[in-house]
C-alpha positions in Angstrom: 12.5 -13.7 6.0 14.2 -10.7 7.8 16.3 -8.2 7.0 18.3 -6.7 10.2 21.1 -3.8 9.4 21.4 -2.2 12.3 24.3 0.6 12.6 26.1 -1.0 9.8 27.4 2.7 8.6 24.7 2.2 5.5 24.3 5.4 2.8 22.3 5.9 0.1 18.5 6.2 -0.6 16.7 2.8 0.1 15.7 1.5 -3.6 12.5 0.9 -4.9 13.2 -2.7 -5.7 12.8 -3.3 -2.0 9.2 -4.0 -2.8 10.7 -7.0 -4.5 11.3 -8.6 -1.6 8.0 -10.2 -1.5 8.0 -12.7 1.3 10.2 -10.4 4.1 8.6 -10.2 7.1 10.9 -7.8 9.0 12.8 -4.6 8.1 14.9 -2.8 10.3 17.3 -0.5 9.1 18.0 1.9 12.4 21.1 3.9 13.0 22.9 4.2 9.2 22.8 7.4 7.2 20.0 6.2 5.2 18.5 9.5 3.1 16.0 10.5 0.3 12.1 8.9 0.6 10.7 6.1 1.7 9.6 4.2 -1.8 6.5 3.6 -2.1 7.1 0.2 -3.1 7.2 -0.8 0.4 3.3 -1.1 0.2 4.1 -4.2 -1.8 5.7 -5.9 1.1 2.2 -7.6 2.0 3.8 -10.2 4.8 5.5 -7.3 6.6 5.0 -7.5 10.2 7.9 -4.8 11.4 9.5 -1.9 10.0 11.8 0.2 11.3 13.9 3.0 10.1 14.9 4.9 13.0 17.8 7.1 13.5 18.1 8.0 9.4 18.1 11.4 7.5 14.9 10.4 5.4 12.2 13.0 5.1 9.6 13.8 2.9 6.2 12.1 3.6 5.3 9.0 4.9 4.2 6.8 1.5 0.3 6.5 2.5 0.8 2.5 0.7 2.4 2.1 4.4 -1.3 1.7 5.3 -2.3 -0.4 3.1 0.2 -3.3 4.8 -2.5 -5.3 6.8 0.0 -7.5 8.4 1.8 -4.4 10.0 1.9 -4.6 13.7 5.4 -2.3 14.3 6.2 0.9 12.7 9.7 3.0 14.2 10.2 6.0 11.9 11.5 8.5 14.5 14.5 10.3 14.2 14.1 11.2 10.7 12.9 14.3 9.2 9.7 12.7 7.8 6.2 14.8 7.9 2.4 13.8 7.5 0.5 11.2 8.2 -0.5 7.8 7.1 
């Protein structure tokens, strides 16, 4: 399951319920107006295999439970205001 929003004018913080999503695979939210954190809950997105969240206003640090995601292969932050590590 994938969820692909790219340049679709979304606002807002992204929720912490995203780490509901259990079985998504892909995440890209690129070019919206997306702002606030990441939430950490996106470490519970164990079958993730791509995120990407380019092109936002998020900042803050990157959630370290980004490297607990084993299944990760693509991560696309830039263009954000995010500092640190993983």
């Amino acid at each position: 399951d994938w969820i692909y929003l790219w340049g679709d004018g979304l606002s807002g913080t992204i929720p912490g319920e995203i780490g509901l999503l259990s079985s998504l695979t892909r995440l890209y939210l690129p070019g919206n107006n997306l702002e606030g954190t990441i939430p950490t809950e996106i470490g519970l997105l164990s079958s993730l295999t791509s995120l990407g969240l380019i092109q936002n206003n998020l900042k803050g640090s990157i959630p370290t439970e980004i490297g607990i995601l084993t299944s990760l292969e693509d991560l696309h932050l830039f263009h954000n205001n995010l500092e640190g590590g993983i």
